[in-house]
N, C-alpha and C positions, 0 to 999 in steps of 0.2 A: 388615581385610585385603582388600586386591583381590586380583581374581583375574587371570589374565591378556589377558581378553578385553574386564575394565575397563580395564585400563592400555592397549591396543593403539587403543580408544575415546577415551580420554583423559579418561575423566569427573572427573579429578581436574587435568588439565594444563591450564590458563590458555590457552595459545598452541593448544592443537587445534585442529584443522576444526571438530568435533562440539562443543565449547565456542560458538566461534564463531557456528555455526548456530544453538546454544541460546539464546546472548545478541541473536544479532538477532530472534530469535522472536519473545523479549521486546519488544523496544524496538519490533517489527513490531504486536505484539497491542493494546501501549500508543496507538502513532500511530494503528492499526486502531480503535480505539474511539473516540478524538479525531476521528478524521475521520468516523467514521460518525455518529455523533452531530453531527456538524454538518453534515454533508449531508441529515441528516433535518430537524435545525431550518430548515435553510435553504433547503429544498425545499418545509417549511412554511409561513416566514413570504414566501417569494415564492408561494404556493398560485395564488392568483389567474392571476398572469402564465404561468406552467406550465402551468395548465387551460388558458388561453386559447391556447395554441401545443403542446398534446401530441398533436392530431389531426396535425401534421406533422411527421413521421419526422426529419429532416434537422431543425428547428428543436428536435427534441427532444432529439437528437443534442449540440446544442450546448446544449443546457440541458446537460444530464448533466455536459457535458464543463464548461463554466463553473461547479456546485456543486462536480466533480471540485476542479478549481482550487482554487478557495477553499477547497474541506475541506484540501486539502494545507497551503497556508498559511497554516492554524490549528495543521495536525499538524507542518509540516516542522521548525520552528525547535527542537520538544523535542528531535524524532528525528536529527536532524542533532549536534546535542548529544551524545546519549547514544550515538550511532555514532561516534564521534569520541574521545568520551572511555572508555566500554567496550566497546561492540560488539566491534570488531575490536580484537585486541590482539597478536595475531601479525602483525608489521605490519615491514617493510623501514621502515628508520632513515629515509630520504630521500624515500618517502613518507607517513610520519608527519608529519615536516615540513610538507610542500609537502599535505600536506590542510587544513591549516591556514591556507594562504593563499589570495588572490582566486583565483590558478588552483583551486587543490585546491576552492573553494566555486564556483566555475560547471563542473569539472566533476561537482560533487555533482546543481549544477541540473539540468547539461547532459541528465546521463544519467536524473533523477528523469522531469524533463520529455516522455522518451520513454518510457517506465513509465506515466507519467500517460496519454498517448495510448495507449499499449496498452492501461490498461485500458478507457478511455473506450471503446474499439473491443469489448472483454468488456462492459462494461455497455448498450450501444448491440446487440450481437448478444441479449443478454436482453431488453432493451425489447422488442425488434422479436419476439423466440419468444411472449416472456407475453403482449404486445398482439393480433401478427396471426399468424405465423405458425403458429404451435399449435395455436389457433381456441378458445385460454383465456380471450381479452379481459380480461385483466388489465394495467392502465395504472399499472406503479409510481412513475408520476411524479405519481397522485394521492393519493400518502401524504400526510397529515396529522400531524404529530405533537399538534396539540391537539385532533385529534378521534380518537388513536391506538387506544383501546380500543372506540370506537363504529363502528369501519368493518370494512370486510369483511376481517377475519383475513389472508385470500388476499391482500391487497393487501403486508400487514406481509410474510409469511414468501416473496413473492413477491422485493419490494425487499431483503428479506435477503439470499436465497439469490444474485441477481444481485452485490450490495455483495461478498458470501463468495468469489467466483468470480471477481471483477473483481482484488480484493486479495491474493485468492491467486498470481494472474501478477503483480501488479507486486513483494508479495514475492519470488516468486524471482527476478524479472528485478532490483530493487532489489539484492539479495545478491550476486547471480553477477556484476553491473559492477561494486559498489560493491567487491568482491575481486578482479575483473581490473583496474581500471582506475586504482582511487585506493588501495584497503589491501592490497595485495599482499602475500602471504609471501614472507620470504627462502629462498631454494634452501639446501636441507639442507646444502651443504657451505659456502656462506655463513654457513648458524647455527652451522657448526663452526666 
């Protein structure tokens, strides 16, 4: 038996807000581990070229932002997926549809692609705290993942908390377009 503060929630109605948020959590948590784990491999197996350009702010800048990339397009095509097919489910009939086609998929990009620069801008303002500004000199762009347990801890939970921070803003930035822009609910007297 709910009570009425369940039902107001909607912890039981498919089509809520509060459903909604839950299910992109999900599908946010899922992409967030996909990506993160591949910006870690792939921050490692480029180690080299990284070391060699993390002395320069602005070329580090665009590292971050270039692994940013490519983590996405190892994560996007799940999550793109599972926001499509359950993410959003309170969903206007017509753009249900049209998400479904070229437009509804470059404005998926369109709006992903500005998210991705915001976070690059969040992970680019950590670089710059953990390295110089703080006076921590911690360079998380010398993670290693195959020498992951033999390096200085501070490095791991340094690149975490930055990755944590980064994907925190582009989840919500991802939610609040991806429901203004492309999954829209119908107005209440529309659902009537």
């Amino acid at each position: 038996i709910m009570n009425k503060q369940q039902t107001r929630l909607g912890w039981r109605d498919k089509n809520s807000l509060f459903m909604e948020i839950v299910r992109f959590a999900v599908i946010g948590v899922y992409g967030t581990l996909l990506d993160y784990v591949s910006e870690m491999v792939l921050t490692s197996l480029l180690y080299s070229w990284v070391q060699n350009n993390a002395d320069n702010a602005i070329a580090a800048f665009f590292i971050q932002f270039l692994l940013s990339i490519l983590g996405m397009l190892i994560a996007m095509p799940a999550t793109w997926a599972l926001t499509g097919v359950w993410g959003f489910q309170n969903v206007k009939e017509e753009d249900a549809k049209t998400a479904k086609t070229w437009k509804g998929n470059l404005k998926f990009l369109f709006w992903s692609v500005l998210g991705l620069l915001g976070g690059a801008i969040f992970q680019f303002i950590g670089y710059m705290t953990c390295l110089r500004w703080s006076g921590w000199n911690i360079n998380i762009l010398s993670i290693n993942f195959s020498t992951l347990f033999q390096q200085d801890i501070l490095t791991f939970w340094a690149f975490t908390t930055v990755f944590v921070v980064k994907t925190a803003f582009t989840m919500v930035w991802n939610f609040v377009t991806r429901k203004k822009f492309i999954y829209r609910s119908p107005k209440e007297n529309e659902a009537a």
